[in-house]
Backbone as numpy.savetxt, mean C-alpha at the origin, in Angstrom:
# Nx Ny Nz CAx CAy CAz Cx Cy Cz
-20.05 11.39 -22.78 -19.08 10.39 -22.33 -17.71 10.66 -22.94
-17.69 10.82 -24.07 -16.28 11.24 -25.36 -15.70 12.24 -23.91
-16.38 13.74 -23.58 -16.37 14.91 -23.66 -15.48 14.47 -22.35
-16.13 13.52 -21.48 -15.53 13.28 -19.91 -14.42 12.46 -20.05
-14.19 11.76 -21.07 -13.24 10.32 -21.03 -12.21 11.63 -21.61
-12.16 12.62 -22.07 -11.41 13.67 -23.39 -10.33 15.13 -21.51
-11.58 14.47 -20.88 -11.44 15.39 -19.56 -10.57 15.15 -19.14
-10.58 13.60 -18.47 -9.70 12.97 -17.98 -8.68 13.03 -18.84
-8.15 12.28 -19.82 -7.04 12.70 -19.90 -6.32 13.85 -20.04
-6.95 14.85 -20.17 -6.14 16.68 -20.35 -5.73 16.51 -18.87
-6.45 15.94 -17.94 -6.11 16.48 -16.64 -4.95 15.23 -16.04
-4.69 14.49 -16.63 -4.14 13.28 -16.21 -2.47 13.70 -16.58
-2.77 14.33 -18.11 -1.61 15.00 -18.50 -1.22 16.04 -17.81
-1.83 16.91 -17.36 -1.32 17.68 -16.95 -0.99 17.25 -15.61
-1.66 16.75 -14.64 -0.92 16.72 -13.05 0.47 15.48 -13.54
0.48 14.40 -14.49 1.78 14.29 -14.69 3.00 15.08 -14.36
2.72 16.19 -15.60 3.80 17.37 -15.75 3.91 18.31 -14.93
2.68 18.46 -14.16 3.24 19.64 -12.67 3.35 18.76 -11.41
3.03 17.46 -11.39 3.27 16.85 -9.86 4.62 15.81 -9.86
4.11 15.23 -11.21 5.19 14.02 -11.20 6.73 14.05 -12.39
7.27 15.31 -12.44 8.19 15.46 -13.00 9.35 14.63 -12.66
10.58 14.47 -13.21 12.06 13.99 -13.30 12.38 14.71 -12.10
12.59 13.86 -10.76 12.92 12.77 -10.87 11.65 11.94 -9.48
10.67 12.39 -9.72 9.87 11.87 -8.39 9.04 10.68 -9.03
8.64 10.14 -9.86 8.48 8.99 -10.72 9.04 7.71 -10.89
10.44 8.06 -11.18 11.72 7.11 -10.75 12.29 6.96 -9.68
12.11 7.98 -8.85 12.49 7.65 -7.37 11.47 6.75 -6.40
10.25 7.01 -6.99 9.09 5.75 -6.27 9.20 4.85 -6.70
9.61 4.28 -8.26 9.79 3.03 -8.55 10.97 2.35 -8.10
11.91 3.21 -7.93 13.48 2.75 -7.19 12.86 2.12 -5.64
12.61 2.92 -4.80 12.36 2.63 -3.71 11.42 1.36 -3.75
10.40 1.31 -4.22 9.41 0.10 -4.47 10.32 -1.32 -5.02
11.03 -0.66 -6.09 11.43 -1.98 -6.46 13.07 -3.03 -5.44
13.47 -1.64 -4.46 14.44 -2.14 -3.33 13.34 -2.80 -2.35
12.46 -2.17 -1.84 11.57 -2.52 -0.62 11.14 -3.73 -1.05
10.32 -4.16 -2.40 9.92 -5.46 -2.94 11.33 -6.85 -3.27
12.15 -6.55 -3.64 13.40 -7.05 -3.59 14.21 -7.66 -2.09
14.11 -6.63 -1.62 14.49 -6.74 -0.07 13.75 -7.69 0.91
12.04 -7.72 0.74 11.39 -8.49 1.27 11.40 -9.66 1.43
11.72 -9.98 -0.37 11.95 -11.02 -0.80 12.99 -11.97 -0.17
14.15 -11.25 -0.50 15.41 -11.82 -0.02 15.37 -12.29 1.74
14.47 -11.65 2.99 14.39 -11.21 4.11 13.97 -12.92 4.10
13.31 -13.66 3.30 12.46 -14.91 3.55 13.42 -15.81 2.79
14.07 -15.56 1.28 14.54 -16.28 0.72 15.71 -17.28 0.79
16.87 -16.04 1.55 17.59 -16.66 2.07 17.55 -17.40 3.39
16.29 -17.47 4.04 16.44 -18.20 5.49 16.29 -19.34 5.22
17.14 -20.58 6.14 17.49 -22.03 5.89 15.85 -22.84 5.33
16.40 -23.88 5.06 14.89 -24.99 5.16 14.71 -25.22 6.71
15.66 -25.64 6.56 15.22 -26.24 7.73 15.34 -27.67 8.18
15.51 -28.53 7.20 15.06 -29.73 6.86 16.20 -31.17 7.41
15.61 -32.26 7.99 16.84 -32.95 8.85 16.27 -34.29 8.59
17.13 -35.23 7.76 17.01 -36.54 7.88 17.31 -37.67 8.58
16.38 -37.86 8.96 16.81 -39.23 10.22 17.06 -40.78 9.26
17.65 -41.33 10.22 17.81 -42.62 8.98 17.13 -43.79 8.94
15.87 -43.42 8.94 14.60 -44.36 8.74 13.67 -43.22 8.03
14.17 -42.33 7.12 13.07 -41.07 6.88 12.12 -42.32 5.74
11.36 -41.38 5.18 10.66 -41.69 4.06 11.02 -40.94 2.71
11.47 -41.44 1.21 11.53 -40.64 0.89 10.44 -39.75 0.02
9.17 -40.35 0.31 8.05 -39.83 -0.22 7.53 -38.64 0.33
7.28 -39.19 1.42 6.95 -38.20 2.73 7.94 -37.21 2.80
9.01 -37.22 2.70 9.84 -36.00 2.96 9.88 -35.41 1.30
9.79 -35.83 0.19 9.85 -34.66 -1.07 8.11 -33.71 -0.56
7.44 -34.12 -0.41 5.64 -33.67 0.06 5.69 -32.69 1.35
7.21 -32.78 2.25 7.23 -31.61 3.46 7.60 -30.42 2.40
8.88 -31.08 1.68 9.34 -30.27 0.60 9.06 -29.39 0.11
8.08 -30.02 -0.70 7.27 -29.32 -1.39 6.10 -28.30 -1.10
5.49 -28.65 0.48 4.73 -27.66 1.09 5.24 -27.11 1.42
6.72 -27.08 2.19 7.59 -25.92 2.87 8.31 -24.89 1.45
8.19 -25.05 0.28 8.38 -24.35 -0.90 7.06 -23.13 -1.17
5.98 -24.17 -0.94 5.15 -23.04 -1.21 4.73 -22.29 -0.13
4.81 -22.78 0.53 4.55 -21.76 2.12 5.96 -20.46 2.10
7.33 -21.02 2.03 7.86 -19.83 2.04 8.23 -19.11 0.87
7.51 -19.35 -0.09 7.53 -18.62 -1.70 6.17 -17.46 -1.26
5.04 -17.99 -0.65 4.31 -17.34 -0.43 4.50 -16.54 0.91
5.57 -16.62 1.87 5.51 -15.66 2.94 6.35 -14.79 2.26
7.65 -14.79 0.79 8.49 -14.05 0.43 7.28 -12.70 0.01
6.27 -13.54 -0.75 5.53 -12.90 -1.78 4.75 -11.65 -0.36
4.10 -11.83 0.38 3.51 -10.90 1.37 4.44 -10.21 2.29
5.99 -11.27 2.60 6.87 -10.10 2.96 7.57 -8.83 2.10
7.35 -9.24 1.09 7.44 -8.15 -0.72 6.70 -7.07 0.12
5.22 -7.50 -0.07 4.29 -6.62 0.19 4.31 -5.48 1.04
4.51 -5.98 2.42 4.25 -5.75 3.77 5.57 -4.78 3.51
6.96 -5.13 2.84 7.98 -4.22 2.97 7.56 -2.66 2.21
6.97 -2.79 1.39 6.66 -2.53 0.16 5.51 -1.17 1.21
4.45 -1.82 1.46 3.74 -0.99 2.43 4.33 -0.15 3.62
5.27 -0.18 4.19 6.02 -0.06 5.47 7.02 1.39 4.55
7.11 1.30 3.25 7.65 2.29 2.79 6.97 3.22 2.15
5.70 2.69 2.04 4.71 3.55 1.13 3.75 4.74 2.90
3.67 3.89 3.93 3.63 4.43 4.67 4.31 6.03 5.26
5.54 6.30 4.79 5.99 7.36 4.45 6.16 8.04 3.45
6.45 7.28 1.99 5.94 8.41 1.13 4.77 9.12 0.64
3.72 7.99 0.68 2.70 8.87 0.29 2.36 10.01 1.07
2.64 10.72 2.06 2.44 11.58 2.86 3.10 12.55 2.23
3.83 12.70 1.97 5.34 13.28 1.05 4.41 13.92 -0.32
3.91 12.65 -1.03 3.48 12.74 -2.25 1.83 13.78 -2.41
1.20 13.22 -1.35 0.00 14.01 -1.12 0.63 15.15 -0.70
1.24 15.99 -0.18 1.99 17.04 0.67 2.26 17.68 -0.87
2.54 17.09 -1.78 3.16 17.90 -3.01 2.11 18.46 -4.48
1.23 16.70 -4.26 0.34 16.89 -5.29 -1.09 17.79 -4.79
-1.24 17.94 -3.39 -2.76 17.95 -2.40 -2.68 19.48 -2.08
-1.76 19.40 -1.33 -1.52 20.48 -0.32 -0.99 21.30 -1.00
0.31 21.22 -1.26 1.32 22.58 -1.79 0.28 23.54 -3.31
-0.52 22.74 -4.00 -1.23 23.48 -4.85 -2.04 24.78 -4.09
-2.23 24.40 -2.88 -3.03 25.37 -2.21 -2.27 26.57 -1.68
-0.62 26.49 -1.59 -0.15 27.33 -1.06 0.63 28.10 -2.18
0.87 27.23 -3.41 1.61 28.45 -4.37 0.73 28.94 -5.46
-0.66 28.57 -5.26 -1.58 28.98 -6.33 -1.70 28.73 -7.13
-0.95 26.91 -7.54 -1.22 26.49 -8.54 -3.04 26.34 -8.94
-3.30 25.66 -7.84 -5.16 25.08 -7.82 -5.99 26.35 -8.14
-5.40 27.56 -7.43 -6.28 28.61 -8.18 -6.23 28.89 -9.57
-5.05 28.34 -10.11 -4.62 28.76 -11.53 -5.62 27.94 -12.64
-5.27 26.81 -12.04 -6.24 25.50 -12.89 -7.86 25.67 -12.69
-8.10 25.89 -10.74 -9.76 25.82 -11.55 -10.15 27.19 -11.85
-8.97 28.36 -12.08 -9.76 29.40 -13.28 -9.90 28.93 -14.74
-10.19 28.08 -15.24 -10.15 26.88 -16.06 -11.07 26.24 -15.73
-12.48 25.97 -17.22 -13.32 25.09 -16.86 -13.27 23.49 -16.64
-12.59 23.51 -14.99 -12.32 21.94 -14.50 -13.14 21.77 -13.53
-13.39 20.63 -13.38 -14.30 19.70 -12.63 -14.11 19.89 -11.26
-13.89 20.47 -10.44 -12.88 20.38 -8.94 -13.17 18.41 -8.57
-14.52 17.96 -8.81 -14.72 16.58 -8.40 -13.29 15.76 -9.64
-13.53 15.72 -10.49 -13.03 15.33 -11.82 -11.57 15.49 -11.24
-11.04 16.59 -11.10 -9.61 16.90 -10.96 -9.06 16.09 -9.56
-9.63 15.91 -8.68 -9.56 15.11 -7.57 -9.73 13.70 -7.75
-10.32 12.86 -8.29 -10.37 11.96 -9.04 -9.65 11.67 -9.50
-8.73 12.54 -10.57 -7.66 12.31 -11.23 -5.98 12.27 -10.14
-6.36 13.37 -9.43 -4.87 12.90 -8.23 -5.15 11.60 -7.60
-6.00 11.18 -7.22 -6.35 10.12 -6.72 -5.83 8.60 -7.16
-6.66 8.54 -8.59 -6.29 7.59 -9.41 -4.89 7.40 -9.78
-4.43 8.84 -9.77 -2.91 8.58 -10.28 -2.08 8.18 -9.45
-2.27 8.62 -7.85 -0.96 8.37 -7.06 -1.36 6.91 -6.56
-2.39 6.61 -6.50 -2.95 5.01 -6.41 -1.97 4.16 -7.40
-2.43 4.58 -8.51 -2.25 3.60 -9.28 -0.72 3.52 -9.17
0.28 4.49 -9.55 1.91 4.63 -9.45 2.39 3.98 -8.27
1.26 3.37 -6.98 2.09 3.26 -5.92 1.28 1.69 -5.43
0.29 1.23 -6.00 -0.06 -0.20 -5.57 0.30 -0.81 -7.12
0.20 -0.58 -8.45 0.02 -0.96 -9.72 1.90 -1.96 -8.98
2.82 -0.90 -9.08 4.38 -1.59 -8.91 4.35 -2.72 -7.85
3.83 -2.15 -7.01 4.07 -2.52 -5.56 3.55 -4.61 -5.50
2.68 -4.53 -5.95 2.00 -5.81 -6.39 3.05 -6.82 -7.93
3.45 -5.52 -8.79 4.43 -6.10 -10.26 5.84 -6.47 -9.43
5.99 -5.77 -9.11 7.56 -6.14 -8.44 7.82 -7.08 -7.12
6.56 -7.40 -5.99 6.88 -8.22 -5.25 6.37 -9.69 -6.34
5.47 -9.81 -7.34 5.54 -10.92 -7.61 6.69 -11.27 -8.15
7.38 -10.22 -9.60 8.54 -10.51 -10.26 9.82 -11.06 -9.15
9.90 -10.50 -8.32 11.03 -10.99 -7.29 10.82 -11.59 -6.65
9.49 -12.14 -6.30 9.33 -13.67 -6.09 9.65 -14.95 -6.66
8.66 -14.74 -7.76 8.89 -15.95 -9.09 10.16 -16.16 -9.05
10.85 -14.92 -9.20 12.52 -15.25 -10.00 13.45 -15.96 -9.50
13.27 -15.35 -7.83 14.11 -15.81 -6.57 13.42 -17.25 -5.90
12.28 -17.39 -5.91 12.31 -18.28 -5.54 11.29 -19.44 -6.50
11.50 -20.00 -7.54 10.62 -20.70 -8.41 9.95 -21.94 -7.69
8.90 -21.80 -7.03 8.20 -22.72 -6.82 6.86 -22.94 -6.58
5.77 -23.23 -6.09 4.58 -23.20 -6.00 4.24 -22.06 -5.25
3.06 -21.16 -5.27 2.30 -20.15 -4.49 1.10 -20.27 -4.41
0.69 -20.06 -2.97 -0.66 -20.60 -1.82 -1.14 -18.84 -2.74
-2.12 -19.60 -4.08 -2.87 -18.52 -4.67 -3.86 -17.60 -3.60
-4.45 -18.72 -3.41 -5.73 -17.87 -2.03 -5.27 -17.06 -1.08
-3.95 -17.45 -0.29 -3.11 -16.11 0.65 -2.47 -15.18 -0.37
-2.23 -15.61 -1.39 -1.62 -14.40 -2.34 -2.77 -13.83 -2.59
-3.41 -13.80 -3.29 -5.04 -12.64 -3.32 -5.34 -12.31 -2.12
-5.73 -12.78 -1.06 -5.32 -12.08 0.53 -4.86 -10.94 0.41
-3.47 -11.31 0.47 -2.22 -10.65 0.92 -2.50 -8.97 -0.28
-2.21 -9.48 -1.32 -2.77 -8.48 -2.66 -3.93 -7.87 -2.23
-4.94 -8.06 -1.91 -6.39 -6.65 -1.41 -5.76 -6.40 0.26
-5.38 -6.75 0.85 -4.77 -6.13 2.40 -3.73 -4.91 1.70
-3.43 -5.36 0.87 -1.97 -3.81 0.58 -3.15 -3.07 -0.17
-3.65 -3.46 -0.93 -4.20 -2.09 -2.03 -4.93 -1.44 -0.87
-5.87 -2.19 0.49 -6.36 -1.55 0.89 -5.66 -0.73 1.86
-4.36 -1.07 2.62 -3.52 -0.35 3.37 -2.76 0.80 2.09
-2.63 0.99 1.24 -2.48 1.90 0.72 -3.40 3.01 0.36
-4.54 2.41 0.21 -6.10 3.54 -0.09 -5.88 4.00 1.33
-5.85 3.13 2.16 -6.22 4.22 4.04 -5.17 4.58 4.11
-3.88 4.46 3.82 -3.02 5.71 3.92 -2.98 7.18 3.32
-3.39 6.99 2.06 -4.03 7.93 0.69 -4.62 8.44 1.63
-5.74 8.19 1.97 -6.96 8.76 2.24 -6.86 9.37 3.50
-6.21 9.31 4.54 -6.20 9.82 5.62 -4.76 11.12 5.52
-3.73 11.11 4.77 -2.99 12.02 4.06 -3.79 13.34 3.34
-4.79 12.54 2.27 -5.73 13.70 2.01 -6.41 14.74 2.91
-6.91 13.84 3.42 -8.00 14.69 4.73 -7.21 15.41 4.90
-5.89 15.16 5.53 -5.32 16.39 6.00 -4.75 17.14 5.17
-4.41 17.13 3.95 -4.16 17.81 3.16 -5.13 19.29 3.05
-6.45 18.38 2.33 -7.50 19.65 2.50 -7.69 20.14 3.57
-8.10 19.69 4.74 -8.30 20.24 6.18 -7.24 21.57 6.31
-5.73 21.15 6.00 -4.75 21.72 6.48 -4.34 23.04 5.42
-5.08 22.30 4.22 -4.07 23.13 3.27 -2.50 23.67 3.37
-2.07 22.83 4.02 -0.77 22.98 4.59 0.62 21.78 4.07
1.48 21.63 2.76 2.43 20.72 2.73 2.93 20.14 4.23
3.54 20.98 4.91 4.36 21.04 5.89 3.05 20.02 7.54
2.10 20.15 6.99 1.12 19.35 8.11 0.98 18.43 7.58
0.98 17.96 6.29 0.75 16.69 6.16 1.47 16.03 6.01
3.17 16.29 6.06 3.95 15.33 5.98 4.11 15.63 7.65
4.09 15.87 8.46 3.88 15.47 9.50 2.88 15.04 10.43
1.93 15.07 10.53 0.84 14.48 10.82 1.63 12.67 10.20
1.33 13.01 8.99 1.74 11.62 8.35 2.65 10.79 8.58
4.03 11.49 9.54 4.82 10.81 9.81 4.31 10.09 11.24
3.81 11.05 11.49 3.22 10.70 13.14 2.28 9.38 13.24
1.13 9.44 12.17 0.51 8.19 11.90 1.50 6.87 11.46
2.94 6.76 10.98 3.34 5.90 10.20 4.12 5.61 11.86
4.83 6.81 12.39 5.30 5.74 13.62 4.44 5.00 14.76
3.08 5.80 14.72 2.14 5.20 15.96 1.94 4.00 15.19
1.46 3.78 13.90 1.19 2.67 13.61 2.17 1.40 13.85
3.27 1.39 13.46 4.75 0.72 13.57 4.79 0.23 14.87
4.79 1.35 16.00 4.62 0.96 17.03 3.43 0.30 17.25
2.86 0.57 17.36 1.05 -0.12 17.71 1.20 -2.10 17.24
1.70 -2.08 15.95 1.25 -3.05 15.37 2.38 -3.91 15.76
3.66 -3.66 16.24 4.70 -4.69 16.50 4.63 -4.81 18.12
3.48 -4.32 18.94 3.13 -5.10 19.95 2.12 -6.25 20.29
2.72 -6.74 20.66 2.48 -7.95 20.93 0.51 -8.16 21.42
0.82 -7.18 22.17 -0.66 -7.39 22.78 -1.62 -6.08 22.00
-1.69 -5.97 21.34 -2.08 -5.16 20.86 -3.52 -6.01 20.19
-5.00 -5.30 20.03 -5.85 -6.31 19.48 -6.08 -6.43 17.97
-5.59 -8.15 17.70 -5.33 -8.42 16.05 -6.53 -7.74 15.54
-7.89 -7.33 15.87 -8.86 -6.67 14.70 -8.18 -5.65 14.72
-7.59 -4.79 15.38 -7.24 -3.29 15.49 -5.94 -3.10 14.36
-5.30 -4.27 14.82 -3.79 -4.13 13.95 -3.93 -4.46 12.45
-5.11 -5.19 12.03 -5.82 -5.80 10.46 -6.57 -4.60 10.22
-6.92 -3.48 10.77 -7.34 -2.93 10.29 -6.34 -1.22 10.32
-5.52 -0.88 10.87 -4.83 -0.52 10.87 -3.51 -1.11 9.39
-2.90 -2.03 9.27 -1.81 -2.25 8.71 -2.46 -4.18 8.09
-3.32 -4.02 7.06 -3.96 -5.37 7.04 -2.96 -6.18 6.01
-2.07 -5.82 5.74 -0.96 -6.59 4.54 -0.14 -7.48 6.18
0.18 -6.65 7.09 1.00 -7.03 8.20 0.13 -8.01 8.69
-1.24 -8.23 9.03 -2.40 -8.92 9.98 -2.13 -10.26 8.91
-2.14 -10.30 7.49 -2.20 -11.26 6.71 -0.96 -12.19 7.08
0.46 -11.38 7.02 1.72 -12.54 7.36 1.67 -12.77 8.87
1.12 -12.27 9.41 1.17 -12.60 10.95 0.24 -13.85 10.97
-0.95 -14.21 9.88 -1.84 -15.19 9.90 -1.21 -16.29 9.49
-0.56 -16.23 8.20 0.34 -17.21 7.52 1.34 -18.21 8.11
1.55 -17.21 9.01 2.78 -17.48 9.68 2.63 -18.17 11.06
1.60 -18.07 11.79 0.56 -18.28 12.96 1.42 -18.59 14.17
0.88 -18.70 15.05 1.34 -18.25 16.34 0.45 -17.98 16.75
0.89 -17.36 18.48 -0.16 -17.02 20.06 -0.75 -16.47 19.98
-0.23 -15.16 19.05 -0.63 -14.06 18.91 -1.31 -13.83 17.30
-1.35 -14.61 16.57 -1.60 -14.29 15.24 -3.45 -14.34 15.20
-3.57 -13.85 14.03 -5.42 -13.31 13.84 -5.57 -14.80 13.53
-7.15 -14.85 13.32 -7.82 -15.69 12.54 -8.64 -15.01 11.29
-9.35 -16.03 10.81 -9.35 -15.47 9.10 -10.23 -13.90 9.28
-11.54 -14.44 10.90 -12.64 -13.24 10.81 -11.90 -12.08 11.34
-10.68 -12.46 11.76 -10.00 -10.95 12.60 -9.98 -10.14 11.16
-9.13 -10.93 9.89 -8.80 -10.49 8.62 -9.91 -9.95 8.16
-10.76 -10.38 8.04 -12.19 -9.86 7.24 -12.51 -8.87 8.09
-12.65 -8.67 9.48 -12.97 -7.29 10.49 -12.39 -6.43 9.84
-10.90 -6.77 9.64 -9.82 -5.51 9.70 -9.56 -4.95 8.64
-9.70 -6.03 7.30 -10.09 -5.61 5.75 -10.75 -4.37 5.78
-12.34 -4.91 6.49 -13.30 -4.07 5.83 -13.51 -2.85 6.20
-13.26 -3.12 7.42 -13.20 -2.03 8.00 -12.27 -0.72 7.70
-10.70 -1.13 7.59 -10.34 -0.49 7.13 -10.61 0.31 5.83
-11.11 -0.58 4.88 -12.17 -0.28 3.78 -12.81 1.34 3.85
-13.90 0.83 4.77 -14.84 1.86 4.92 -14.27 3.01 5.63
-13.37 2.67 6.43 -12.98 4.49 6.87 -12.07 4.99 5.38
-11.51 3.85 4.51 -10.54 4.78 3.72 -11.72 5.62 2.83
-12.93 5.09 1.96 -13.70 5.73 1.46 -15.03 6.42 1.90
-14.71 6.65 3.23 -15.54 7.72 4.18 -14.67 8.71 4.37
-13.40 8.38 4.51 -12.23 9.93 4.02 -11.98 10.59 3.12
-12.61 9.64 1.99 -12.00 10.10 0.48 -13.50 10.57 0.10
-15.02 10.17 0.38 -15.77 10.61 0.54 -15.82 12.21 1.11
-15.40 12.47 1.83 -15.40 13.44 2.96 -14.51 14.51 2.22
-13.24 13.93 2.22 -12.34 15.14 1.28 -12.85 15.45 0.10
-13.58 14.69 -0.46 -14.13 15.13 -1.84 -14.53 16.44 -1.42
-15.79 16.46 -0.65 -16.41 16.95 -0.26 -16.13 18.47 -0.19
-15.27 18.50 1.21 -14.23 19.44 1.53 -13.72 20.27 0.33
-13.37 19.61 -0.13 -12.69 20.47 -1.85 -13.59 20.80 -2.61
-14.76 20.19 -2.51 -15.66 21.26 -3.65 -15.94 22.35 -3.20
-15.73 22.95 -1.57 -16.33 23.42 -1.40 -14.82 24.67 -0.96
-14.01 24.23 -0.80 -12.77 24.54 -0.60 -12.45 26.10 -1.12
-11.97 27.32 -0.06 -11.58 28.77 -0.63 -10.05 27.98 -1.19
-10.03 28.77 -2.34 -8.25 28.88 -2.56 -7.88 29.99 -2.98
């Protein structure tokens, strides 16, 4: 256990220093922390809304108040998200393309596993890392620019929602970037392929008629504010749970699969 926990980090250190050098580290947190910021503001500044007639109540109207506070503290908090996702949608393609792929074409990966490494272990470790650098913020910074901007109550239960719809729209982006990574062994295919998935999706999901299980499972941070927010067209909770899980299971039937692929992988 020492020997594996001793593994991981040699290898954690090292794809640091050959993937995530000055300045691609700070440039994902820049972008994350504009996209989470931006979201924010997209909800924050829009009016109340709010109109007194002159027989109001004033009980009854602090209690609209106060629900219309936490309702749009909590659509800021998933429009954070959803912005937040909508940008991660293109980089990680970028990022897998650098950490996935390009090892295969300048011989870094041959260099390392002439070196007693894990090929499972070392995959594991890209994994965990670009995960973590890209949902860990993504979740810190739409809450911080929530709270700050808008101090008032948050609908906890759509916020945990909203929070597993992104981690999981970020794993199925990961994961379908990979595939093609290994498949392709090619930088240059997987940032395109990848771009190609980020505009079909965009498109797909901002039509109208499009079917809400398809679009929750496709882009499930987006299926969540479309619920919140409700309307003609908006899901219900089981569309959410379809599109969750689902999406779920294809992301770790890809990441399953690429494992795979790479152990077995010429370089």
């Amino acid at each position: 256990m020492r020997e594996r926990l001793s593994e991981l980090r040699r290898l954690s250190r090292l794809e640091l220093t050959l993937s995530y050098r000055f300045p691609a580290i700070e440039f994902l947190i820049a972008i994350l922390v504009f996209s989470s910021g931006l979201g924010v503001l997209s909800i924050g500044l829009t009016s109340i809304g709010m109109h007194l007639d002159p027989d109001y109540n004033a009980t009854q109207t602090t209690e609209h108040y106060t629900e219309y506070m936490v309702q749009k503290k909590t659509l800021a908090y998933v429009q954070a998200l959803a912005t937040c996702t909508n940008a991660l949608f293109f980089l990680i393609p970028l990022f897998v393309a650098f950490t996935v792929a390009r090892p295969f074409e300048d011989g870094t990966l041959k260099t390392i596993l002439s070196y007693p490494v894990n090929r499972s272990t070392l995959m594991s470790v890209r994994t965990l890392l670009l995960l973590s650098l890209t949902s860990i913020p993504t979740i810190a910074f739409s809450a911080v620019w929530t709270s700050t901007l808008i101090p008032s109550g948050l609908n906890i239960g759509y916020a945990m929602i909203a929070s597993i719809a992104t981690l999981v729209s970020i794993l199925l982006t990961y994961a379908i970037s990979q595939f093609v990574a290994i498949i392709s062994k090619k930088s240059s295919a997987t940032v395109i392929v990848g771009m190609i998935f980020w505009i079909a999706v965009t498109t797909f999901i901002y039509n109208p008629f499009s079917p809400v299980t398809l679009v929750a499972t496709l882009n499930p941070v987006y299926a969540v504010f479309n619920f919140i927010v409700g309307g003609e067209y908006a899901p219900i909770i089981s569309d959410l749970v379809v599109g969750i899980s689902s999406a779920l299971v294809i992301a770790l039937f890809l990441l399953a699969t690429s494992l795979r692929l790479f152990s077995k992988a010429e370089v």
